[in-house]
C-alpha positions in Angstrom: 0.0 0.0 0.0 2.5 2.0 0.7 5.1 3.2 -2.0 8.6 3.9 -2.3 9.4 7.2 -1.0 12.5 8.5 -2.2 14.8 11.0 -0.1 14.6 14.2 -0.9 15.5 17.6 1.2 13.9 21.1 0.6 16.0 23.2 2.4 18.7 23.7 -0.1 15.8 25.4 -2.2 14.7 27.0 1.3 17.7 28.3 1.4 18.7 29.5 -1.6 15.3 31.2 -1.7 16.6 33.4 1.4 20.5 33.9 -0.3 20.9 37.1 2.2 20.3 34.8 4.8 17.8 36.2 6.6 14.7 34.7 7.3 10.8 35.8 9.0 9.5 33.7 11.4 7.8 31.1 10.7 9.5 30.4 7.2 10.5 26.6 7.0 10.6 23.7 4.7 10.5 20.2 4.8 14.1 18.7 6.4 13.8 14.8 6.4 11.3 12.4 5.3 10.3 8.9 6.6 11.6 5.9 5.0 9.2 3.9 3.4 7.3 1.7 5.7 7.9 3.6 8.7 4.3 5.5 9.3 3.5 7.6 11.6 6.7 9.9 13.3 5.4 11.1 17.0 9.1 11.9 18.9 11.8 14.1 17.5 15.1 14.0 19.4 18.3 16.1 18.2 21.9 16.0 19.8 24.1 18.7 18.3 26.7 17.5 20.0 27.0 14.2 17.5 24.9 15.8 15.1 22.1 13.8 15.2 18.2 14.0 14.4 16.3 10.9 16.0 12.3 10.2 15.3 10.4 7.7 16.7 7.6 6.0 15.2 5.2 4.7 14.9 2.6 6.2 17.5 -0.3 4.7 16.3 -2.9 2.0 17.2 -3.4 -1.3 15.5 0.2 -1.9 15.0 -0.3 -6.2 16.0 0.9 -8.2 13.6 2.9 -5.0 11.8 7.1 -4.5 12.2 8.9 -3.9 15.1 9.0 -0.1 16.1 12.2 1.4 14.9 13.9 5.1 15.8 14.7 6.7 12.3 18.5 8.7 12.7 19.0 11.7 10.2 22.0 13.7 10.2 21.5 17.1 11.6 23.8 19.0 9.1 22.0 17.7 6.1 18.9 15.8 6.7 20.0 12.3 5.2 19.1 8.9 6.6 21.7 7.6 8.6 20.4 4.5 10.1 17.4 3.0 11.4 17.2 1.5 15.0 14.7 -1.5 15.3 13.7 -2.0 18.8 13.9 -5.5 20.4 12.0 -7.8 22.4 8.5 -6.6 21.2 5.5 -8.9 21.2 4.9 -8.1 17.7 1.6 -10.0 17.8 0.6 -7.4 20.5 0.3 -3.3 20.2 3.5 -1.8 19.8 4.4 1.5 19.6 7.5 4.3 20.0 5.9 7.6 21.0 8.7 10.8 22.4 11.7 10.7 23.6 14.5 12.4 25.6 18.7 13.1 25.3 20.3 12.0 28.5 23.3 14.2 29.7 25.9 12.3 27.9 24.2 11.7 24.9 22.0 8.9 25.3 18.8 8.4 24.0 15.9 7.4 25.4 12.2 6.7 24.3 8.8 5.5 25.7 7.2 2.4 24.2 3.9 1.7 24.8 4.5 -2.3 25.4 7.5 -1.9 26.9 8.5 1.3 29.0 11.5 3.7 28.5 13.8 2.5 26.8 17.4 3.4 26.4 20.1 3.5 23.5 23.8 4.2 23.3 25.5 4.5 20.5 28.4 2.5 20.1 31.6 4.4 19.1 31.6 6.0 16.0 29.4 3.3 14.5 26.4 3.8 13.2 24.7 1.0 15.6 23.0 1.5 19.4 22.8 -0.8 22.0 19.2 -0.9 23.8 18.6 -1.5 27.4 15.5 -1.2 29.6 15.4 1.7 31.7 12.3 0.9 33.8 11.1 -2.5 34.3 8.3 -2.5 32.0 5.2 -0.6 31.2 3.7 2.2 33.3 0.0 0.6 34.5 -1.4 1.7 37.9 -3.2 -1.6 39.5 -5.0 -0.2 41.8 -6.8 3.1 39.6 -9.0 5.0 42.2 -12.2 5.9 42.5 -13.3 2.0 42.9 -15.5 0.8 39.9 -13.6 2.8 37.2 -12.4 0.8 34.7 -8.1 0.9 34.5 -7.6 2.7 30.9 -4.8 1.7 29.3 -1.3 2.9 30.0 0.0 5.1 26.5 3.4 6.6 28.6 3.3 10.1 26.1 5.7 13.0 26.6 9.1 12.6 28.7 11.5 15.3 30.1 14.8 15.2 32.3 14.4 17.1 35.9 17.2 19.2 37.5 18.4 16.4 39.3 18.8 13.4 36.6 15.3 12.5 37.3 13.1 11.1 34.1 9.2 12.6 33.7 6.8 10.8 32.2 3.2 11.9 31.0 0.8 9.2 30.5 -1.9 10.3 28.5 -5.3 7.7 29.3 -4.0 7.3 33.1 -4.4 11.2 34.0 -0.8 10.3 35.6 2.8 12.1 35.8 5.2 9.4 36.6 8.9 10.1 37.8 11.6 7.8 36.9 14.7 7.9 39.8 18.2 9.3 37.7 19.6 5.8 36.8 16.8 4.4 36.0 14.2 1.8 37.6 10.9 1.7 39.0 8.5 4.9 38.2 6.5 6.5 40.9 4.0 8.5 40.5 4.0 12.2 40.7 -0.1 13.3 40.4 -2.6 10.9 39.7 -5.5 13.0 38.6 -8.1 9.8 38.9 -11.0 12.2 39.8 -10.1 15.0 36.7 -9.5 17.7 39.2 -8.0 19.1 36.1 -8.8 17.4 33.4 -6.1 14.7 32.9 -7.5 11.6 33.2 -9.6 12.4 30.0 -12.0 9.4 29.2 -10.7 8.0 26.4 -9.0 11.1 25.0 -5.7 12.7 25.3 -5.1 13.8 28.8 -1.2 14.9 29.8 0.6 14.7 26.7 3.8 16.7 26.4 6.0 17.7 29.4 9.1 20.3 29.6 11.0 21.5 32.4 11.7 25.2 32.4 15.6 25.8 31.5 15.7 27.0 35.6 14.5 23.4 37.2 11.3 25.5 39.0 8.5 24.1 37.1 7.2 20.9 34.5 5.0 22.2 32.5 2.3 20.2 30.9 0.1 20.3 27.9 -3.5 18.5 28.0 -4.6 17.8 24.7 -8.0 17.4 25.2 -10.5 15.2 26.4 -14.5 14.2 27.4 -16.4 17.5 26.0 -18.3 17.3 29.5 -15.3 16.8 32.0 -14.3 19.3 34.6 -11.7 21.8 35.1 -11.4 25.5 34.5 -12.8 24.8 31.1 -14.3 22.1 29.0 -12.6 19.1 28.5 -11.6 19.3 24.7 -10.1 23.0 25.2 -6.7 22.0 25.3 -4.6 23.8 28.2 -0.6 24.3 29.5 -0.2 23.5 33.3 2.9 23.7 35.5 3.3 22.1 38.6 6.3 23.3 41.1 9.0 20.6 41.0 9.4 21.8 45.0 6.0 20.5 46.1 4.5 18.7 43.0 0.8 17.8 44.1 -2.6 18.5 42.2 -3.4 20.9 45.3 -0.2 23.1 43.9 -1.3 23.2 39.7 -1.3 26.2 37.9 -3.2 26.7 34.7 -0.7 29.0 32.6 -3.3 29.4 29.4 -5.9 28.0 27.7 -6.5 27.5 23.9 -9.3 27.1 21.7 -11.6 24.3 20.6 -9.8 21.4 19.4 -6.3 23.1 19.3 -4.9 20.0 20.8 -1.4 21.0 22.1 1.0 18.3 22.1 4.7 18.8 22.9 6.5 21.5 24.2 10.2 23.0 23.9 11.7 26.3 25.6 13.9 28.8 24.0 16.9 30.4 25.4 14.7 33.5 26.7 12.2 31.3 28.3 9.6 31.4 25.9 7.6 28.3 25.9 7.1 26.8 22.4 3.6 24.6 21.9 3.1 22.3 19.2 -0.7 22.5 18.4 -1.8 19.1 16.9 -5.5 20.3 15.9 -4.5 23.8 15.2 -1.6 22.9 13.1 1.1 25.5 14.1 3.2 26.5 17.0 2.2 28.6 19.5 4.7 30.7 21.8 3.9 31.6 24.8 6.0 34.3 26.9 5.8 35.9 30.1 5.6 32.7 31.6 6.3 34.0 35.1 4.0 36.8 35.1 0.9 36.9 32.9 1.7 34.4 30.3 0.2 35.3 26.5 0.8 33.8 23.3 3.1 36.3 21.6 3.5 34.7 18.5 1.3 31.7 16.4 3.8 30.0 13.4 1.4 28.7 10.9 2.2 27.5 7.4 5.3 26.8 7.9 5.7 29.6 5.3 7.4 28.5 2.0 6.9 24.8 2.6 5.5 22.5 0.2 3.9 20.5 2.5 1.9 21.9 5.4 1.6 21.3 9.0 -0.9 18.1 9.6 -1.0 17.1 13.0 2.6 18.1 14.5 2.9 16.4 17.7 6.7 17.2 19.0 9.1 20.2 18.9 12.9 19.9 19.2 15.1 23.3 19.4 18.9 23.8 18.5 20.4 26.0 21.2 23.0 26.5 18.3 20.8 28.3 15.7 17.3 30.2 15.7 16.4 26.8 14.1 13.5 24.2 15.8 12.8 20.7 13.9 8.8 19.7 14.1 7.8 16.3 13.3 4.1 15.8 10.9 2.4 13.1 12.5 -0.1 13.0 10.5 -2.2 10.5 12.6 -5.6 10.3 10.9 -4.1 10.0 7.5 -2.1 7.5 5.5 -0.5 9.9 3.5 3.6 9.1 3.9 4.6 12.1 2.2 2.9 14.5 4.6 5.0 12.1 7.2 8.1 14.6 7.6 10.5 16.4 10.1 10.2 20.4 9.1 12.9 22.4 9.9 11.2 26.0 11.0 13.2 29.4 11.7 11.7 30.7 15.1 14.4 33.8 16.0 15.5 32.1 18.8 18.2 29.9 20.1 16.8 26.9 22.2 17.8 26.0 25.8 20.5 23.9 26.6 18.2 21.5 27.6 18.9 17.5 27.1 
């Protein structure tokens, strides 16, 4: 079904179309694209240090019975294919899936599978191979899912962000749950378990905590909520899709902060922070990038990135951000979930004015 897609990268024609160099915001153009087979991108990981782009796919449903998840390396400089990482020990006759991922301090990689937790990858020398290991002893389920009688939704471990400390964040997005991996690795705990909705996590069989960012100071994790049961509670409905931060001091549902809400069926997804502490938010439904500044006063959105202008293919569903704290550059994956489209399945690479923070 699907065809062969061949390599191809834009930005030499992006660039040459800006030959001064400069560039508005919001102009971008199509970096990498998926190899063929491999649907469905959802994480987008870069280290500048080796000069590496990874994406993780797929993040989709009915994978059983399909190949083995893989992470997709491009080279940063140039957007080529590199290699592809398969991941091992899946049940392939079960759901499988690679959703985001995170850079540890010294490189490493490290990515949530649905089936079978975080997972982490070091590359091996200069070779173009990785050696997988399980960070956390399997998946993320909670056993014992208050209020009594609720069904236990499945586990879909989502967005995942390193704390000041070494600490690993995860967002589960059907479990309303913020789990906290110790640094080194091993069993999660959980952070908040929002099992009543107090604010709108646990979101019925939508998308409750999805993306999660530490700010570049180690204060806050923010939060984005996607969206959720039309008729849930919280400070607005349940589809309205909202950031929250919690204080990494005193983490506890008592302590969230609603930092701004968006429209209907914006669906924001992942999140990235600049060097000046802007806060950038990948809208999945609104198909753009919203900034939001001001963050500790009265955060606004100063700044929507649509288009991306001069692309030929348009954002479709964007579900993660990466920034380069090396250029004004970010690289924004097309997930493209309710299509089968593989050629709107791409990595842009977007000019945003600002550098990124040093942030793994």
């Amino acid at each position: 079904m699907i065809g062969l897609l061949i390599f191809f990268m834009s930005f030499a024609a992006f660039a040459s179309g800006n030959a001064n160099g400069h560039f508005n915001v919001g102009d971008g153009s199509v970096f990498a694209t998926m190899p063929a087979g491999h649907m469905w991108p959802e994480g987008v990981v870069i280290d500048y240090y080796a000069k590496l782009m990874y994406v993780t796919q797929p993040a989709a449903g009915g994978t059983a019975g399909g190949p083995a998840s893989s992470v997709v390396v491009f080279s940063l400089d140039t957007g080529a294919q590199l290699a592809i990482i398969p991941v091992q020990n899946e049940d392939l006759s079960q759901e499988h899936a690679l959703v985001e991922g995170a850079l540890g301090a010294h490189g490493e990689l490290y990515v949530n599978s649905t089936q079978l937790g975080v997972l982490k990858f070091v590359k091996n020398g200069s070779s173009l191979t990785w050696t997988q290991s399980q960070y956390t002893p399997g998946g993320f389920n909670i056993f014992n899912f208050p209020p009594p009688g609720l069904p236990v939704p499945p586990s879909v471990p989502n967005g995942m962000a390193f704390g000041p400390n070494g600490e690993l964040y995860v967002a589960d997005a059907m479990q309303g749950v913020l789990w906290m991996v110790p640094d080194g690795g091993g069993t999660p705990s959980v952070v908040i378990q929002d099992a009543f909705n107090l604010g709108g996590f646990f979101s019925g069989g939508f998308l409750g905590i999805n993306g999660v960012k530490v700010d570049p100071d180690g204060d806050y994790i923010y939060m984005s909520y996607t969206g959720g049961d039309p008729d849930g509670p919280g400070p607005a409905p349940g589809n309205v899709g909202k950031v929250y931060r919690l204080p990494l001091a005193s983490p506890s549902l008592n302590n969230l902060q609603l930092v701004h809400t968006y429209g209907l069926n914006d669906k924001p997804d992942g999140l990235a922070f600049g060097k000046h502490d802007d806060l950038y938010v990948v809208l999945a439904g609104g198909n753009g990038i919203s900034v939001l500044s001001d963050l500790d006063d009265e955060p606004y959105e100063s700044d929507f990135l649509s288009g991306p202008n001069g692309s030929t293919v348009p954002f479709f569903e964007p579900s993660t951000i990466s920034m380069d704290p090396r250029s004004k550059f970010a690289y924004v994956v097309n997930h493209a979930l309710d299509s089968v489209d593989p050629s709107l399945m791409v990595v842009f690479k977007v000019y945003t004015g600002e550098q990124g923070a040093s942030l793994p």
